[in-house]
PQR file with spaces between the fields and no chain letter, atoms N, CA, C, O and H, PARSE charges and radii, in Angstrom:
ATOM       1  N    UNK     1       0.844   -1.175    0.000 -0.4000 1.5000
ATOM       2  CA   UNK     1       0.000    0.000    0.000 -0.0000 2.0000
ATOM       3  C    UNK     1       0.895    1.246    0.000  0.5500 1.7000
ATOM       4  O    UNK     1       1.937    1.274    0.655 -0.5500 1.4000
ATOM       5  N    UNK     2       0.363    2.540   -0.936 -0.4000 1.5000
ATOM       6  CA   UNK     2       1.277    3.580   -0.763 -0.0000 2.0000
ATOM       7  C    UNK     2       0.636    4.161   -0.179  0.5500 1.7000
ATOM       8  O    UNK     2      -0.544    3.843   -0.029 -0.5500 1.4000
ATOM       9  H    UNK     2      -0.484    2.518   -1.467  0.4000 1.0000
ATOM      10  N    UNK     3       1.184    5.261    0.387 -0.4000 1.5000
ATOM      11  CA   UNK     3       1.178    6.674    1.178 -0.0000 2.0000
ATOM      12  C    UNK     3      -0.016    7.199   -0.172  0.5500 1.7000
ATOM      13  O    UNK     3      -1.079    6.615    0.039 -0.5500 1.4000
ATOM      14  H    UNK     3       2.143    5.519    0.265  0.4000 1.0000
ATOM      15  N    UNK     4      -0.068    7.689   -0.857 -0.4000 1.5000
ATOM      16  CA   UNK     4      -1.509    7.979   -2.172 -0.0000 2.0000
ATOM      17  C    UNK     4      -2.210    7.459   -1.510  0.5500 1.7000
ATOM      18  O    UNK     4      -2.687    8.096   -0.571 -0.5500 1.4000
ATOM      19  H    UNK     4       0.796    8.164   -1.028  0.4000 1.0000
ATOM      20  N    UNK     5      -2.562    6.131   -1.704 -0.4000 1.5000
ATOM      21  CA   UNK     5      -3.562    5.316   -1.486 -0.0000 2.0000
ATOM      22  C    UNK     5      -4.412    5.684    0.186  0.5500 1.7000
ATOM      23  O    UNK     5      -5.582    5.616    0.561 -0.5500 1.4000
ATOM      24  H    UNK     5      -2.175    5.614   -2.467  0.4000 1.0000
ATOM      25  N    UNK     6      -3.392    5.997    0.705 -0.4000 1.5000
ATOM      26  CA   UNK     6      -4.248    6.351    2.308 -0.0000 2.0000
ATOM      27  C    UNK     6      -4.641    7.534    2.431  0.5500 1.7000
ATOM      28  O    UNK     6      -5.467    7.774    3.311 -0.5500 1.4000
ATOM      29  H    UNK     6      -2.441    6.053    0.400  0.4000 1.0000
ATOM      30  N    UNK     7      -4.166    8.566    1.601 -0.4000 1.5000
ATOM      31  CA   UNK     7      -4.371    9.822    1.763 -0.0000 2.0000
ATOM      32  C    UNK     7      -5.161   11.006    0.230  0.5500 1.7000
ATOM      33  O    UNK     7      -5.366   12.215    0.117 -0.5500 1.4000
ATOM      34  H    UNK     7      -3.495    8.370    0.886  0.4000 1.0000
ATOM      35  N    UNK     8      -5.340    9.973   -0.533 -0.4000 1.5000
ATOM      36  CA   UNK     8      -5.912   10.156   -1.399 -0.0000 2.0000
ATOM      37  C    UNK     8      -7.255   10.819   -1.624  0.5500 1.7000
ATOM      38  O    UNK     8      -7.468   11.527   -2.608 -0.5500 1.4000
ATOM      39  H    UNK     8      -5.173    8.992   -0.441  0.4000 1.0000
ATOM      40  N    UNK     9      -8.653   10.433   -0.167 -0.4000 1.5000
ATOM      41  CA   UNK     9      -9.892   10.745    0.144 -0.0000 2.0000
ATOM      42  C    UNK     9      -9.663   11.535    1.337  0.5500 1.7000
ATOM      43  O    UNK     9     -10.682   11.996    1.851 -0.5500 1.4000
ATOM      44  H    UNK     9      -8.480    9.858    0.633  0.4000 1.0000
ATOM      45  N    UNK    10      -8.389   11.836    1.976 -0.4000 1.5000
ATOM      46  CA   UNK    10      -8.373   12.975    2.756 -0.0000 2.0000
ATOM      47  C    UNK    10      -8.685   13.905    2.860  0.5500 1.7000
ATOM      48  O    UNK    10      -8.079   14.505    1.973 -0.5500 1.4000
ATOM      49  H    UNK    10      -7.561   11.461    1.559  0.4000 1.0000
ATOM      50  N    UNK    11      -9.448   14.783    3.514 -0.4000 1.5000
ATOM      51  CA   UNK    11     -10.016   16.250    3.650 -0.0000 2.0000
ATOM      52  C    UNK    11      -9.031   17.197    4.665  0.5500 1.7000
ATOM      53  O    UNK    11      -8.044   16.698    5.205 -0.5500 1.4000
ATOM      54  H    UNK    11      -9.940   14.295    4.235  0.4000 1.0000
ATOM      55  N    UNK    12      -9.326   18.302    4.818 -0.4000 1.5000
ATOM      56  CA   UNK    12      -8.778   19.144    5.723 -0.0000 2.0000
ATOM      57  C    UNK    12      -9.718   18.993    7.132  0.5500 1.7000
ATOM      58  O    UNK    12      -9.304   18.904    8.288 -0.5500 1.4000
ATOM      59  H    UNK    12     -10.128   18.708    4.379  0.4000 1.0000
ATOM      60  N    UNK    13     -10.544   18.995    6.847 -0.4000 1.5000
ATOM      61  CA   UNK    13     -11.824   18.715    8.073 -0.0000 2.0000
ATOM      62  C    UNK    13     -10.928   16.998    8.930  0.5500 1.7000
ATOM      63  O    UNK    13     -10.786   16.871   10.146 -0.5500 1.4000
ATOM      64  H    UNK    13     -10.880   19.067    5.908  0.4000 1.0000
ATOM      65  N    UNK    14     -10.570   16.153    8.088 -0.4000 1.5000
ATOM      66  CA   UNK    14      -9.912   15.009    8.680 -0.0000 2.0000
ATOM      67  C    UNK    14      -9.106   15.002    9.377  0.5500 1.7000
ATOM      68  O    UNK    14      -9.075   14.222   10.328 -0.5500 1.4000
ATOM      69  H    UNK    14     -10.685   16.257    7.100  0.4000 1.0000
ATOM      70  N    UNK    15      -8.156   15.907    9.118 -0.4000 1.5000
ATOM      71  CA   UNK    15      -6.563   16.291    9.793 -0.0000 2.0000
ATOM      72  C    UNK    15      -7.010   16.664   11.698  0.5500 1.7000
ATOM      73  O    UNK    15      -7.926   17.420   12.023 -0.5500 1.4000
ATOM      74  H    UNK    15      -8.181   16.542    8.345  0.4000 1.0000
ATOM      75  N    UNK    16      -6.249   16.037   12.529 -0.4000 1.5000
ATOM      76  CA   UNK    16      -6.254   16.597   13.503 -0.0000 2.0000
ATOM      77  C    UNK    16      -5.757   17.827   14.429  0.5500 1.7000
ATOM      78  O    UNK    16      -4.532   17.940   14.475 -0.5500 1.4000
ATOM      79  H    UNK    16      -5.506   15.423   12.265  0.4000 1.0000
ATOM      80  N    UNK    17      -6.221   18.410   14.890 -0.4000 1.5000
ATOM      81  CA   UNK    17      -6.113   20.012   14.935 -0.0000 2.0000
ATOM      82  C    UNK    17      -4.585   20.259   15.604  0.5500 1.7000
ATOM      83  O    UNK    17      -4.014   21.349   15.650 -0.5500 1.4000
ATOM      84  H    UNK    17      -7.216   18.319   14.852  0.4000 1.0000
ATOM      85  N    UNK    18      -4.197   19.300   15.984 -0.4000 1.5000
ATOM      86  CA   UNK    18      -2.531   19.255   16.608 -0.0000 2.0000
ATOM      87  C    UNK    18      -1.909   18.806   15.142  0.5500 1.7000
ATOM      88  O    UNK    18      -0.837   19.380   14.950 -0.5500 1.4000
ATOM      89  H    UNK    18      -4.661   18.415   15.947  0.4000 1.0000
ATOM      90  N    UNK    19      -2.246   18.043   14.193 -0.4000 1.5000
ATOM      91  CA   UNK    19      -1.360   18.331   13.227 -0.0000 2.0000
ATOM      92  C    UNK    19      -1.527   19.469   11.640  0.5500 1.7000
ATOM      93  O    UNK    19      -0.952   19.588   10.558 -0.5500 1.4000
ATOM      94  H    UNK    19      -3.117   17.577   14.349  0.4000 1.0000
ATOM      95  N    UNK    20      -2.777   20.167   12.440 -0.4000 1.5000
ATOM      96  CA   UNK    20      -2.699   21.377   11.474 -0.0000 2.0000
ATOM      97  C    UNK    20      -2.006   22.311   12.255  0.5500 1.7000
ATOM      98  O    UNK    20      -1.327   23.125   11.630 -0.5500 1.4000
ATOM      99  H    UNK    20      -3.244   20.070   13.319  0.4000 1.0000
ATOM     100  N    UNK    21      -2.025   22.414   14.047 -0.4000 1.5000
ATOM     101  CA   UNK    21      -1.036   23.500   14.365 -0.0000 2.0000
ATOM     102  C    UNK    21       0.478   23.126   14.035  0.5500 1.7000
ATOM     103  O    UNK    21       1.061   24.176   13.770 -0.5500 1.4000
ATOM     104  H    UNK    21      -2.577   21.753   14.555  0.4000 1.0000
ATOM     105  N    UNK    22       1.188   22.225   13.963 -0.4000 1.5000
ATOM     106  CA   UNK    22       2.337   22.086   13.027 -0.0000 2.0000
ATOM     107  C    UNK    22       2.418   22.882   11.676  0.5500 1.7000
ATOM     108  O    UNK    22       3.072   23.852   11.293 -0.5500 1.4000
ATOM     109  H    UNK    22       0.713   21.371   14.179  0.4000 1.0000
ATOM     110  N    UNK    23       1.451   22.035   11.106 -0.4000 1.5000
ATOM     111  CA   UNK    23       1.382   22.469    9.614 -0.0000 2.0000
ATOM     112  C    UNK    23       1.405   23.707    9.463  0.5500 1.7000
ATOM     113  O    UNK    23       2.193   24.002    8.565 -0.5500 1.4000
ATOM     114  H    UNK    23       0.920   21.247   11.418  0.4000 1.0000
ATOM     115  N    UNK    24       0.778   24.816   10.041 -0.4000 1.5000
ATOM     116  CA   UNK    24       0.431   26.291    9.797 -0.0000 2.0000
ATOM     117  C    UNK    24       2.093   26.592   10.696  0.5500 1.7000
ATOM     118  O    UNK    24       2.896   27.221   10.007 -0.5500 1.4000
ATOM     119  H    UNK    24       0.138   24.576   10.770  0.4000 1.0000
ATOM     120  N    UNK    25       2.345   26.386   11.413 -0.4000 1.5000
ATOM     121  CA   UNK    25       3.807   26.854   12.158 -0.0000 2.0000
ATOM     122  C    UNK    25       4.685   26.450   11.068  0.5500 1.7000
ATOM     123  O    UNK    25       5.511   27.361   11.019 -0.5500 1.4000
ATOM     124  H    UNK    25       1.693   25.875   11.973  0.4000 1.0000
ATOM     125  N    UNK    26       4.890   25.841   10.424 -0.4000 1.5000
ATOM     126  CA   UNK    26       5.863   24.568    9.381 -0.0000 2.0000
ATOM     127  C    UNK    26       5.545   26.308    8.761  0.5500 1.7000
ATOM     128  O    UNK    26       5.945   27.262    9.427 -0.5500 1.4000
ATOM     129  H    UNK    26       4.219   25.101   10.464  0.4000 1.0000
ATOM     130  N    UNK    27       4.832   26.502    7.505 -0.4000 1.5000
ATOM     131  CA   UNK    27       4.217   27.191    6.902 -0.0000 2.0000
ATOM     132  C    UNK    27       4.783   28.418    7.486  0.5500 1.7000
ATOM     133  O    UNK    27       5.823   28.870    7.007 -0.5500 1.4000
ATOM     134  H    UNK    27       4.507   25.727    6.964  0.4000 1.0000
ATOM     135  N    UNK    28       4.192   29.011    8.490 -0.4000 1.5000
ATOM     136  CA   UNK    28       4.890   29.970    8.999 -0.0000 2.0000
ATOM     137  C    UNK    28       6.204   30.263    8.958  0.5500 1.7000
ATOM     138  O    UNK    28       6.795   31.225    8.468 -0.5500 1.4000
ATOM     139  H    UNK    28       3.348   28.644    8.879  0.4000 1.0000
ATOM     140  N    UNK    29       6.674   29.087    9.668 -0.4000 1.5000
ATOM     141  CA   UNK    29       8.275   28.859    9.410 -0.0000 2.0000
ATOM     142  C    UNK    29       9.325   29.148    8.418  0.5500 1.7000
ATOM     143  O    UNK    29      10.416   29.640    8.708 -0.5500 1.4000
ATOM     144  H    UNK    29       6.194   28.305   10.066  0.4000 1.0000
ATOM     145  N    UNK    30       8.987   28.857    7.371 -0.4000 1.5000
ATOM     146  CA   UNK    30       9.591   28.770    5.853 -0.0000 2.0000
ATOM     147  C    UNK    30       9.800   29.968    5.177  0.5500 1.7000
ATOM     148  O    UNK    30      10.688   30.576    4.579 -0.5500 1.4000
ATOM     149  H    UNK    30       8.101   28.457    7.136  0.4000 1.0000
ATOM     150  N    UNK    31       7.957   30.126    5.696 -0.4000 1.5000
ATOM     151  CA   UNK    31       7.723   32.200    4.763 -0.0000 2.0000
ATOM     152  C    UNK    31       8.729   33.175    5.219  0.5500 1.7000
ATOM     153  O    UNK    31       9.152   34.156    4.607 -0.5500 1.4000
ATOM     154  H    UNK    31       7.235   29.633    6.182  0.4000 1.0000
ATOM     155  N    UNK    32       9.181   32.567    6.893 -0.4000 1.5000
ATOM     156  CA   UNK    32       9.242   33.923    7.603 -0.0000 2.0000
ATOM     157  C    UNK    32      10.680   33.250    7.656  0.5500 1.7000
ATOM     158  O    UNK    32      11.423   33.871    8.416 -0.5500 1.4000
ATOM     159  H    UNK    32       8.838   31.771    7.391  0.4000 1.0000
ATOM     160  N    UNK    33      11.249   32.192    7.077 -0.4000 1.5000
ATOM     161  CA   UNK    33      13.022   32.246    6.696 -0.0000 2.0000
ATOM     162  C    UNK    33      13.434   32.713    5.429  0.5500 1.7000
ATOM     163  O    UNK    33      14.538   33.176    5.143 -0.5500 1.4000
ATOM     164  H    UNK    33      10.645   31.688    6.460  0.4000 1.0000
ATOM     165  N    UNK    34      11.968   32.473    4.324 -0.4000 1.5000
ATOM     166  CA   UNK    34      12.343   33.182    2.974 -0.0000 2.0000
ATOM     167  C    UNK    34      12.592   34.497    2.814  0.5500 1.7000
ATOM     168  O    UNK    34      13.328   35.106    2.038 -0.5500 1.4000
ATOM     169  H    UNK    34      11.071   32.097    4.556  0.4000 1.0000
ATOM     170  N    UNK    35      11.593   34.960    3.984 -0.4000 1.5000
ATOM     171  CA   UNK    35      11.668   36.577    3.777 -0.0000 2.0000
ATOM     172  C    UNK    35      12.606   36.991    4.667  0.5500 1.7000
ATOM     173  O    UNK    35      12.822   38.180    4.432 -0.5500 1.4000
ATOM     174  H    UNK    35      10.995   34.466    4.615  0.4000 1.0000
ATOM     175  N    UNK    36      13.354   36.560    5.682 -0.4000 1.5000
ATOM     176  CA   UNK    36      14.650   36.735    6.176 -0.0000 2.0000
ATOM     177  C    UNK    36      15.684   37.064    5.046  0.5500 1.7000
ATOM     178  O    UNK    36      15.949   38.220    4.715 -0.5500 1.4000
ATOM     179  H    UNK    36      13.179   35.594    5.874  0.4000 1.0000
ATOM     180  N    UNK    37      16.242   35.960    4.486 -0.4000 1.5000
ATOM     181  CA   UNK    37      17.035   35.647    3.603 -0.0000 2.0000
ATOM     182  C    UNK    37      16.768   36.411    1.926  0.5500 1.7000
ATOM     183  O    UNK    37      17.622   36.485    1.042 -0.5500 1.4000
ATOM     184  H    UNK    37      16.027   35.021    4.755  0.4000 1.0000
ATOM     185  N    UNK    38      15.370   36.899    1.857 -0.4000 1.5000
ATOM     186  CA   UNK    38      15.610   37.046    0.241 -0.0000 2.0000
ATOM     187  C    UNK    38      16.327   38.387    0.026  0.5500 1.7000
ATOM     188  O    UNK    38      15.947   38.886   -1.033 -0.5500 1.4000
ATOM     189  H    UNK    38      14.676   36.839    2.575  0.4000 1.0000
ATOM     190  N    UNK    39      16.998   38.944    0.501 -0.4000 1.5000
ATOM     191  CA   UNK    39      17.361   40.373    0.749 -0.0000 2.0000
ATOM     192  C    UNK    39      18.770   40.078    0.887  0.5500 1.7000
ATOM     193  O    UNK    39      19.483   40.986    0.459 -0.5500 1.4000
ATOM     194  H    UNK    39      17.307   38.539    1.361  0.4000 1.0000
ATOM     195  N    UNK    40      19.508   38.874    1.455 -0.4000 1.5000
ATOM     196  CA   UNK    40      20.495   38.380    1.790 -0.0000 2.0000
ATOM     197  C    UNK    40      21.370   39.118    0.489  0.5500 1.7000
ATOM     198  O    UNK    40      20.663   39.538   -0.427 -0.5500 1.4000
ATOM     199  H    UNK    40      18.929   38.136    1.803  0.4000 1.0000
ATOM     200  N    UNK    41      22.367   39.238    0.400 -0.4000 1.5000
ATOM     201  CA   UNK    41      23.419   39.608   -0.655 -0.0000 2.0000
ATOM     202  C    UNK    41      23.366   38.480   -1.780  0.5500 1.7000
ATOM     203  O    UNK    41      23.013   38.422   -2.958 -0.5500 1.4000
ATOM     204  H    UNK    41      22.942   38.897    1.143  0.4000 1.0000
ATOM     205  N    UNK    42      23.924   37.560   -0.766 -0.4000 1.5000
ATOM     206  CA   UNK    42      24.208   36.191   -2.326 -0.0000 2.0000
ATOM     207  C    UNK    42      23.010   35.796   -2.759  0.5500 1.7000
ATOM     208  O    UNK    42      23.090   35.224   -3.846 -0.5500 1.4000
ATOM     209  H    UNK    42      24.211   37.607    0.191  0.4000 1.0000
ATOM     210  N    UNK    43      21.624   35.904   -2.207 -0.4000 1.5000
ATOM     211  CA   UNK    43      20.252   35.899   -2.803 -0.0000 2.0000
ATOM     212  C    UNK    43      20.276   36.676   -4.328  0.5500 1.7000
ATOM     213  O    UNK    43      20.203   36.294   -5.496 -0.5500 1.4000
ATOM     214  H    UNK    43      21.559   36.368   -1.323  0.4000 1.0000
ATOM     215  N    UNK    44      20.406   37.865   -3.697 -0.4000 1.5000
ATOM     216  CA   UNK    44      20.377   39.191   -4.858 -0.0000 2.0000
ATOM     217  C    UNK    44      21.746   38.607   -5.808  0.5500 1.7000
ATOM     218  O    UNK    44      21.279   38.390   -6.926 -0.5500 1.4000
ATOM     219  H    UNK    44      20.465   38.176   -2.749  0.4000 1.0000
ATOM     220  N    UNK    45      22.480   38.440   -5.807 -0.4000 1.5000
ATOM     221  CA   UNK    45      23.632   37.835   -7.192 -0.0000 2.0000
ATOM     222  C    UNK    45      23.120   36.675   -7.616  0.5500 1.7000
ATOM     223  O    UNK    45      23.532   36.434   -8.751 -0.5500 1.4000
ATOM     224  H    UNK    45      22.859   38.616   -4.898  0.4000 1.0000
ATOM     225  N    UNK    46      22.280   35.709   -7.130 -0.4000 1.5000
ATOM     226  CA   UNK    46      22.003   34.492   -7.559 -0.0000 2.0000
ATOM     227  C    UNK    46      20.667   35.186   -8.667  0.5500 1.7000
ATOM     228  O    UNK    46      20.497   34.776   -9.815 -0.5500 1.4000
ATOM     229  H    UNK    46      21.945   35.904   -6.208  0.4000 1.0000
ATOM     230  N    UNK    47      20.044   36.005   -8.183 -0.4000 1.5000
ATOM     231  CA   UNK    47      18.766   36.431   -8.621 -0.0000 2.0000
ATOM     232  C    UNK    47      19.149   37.195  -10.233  0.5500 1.7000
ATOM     233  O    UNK    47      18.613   37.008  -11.325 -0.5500 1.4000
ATOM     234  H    UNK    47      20.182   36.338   -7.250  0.4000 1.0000
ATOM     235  N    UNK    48      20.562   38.318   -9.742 -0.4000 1.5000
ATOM     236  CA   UNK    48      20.725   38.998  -11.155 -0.0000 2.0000
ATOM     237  C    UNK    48      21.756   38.165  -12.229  0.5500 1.7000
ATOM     238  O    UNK    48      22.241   38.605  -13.271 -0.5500 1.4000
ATOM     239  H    UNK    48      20.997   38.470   -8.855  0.4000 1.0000
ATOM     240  N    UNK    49      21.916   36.902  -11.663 -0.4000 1.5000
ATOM     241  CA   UNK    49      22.708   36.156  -12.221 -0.0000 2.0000
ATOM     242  C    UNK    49      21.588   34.864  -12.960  0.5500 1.7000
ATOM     243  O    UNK    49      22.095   34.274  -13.914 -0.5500 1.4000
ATOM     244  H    UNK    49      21.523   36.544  -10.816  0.4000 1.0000
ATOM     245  N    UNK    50      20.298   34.473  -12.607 -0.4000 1.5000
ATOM     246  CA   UNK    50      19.626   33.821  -13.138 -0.0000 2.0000
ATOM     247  C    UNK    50      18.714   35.060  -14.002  0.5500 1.7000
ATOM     248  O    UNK    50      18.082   34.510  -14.904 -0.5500 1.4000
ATOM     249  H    UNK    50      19.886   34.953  -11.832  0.4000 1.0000
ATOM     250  N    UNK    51      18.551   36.093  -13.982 -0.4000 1.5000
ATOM     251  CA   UNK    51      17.290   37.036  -14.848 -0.0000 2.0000
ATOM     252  C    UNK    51      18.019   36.959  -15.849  0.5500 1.7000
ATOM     253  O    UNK    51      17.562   36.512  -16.901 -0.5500 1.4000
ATOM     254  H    UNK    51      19.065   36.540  -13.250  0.4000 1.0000
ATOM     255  N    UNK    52      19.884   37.564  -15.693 -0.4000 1.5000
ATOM     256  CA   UNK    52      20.534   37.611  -17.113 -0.0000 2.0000
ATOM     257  C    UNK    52      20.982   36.652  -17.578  0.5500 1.7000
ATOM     258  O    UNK    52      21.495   36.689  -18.697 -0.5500 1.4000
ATOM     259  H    UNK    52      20.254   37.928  -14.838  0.4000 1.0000
């Protein structure tokens, strides 16, 4: 059996409310290291180095 197969008819209503407060912190987490970092120097050279 795969991981699909069990989670395939899953809803959000299903999820238990301790693993949506992860999920939204996870979430939180990420946004609020991207937007740390996208300002970073070597961000900005990677950025004008992939546009050109």
């Amino acid at each position: 059996m795969f991981v699909q197969d069990l989670t395939a008819g899953l809803t959000y209503q299903d999820l238990p409310e301790d693993v949506l407060w992860v999920l939204r912190r996870s979430l939180l987490d990420t946004l609020g290291v991207a937007a740390k970092h996208i300002l970073n120097s070597l961000s900005l050279v990677s950025l004008r180095q992939s546009v050109t």
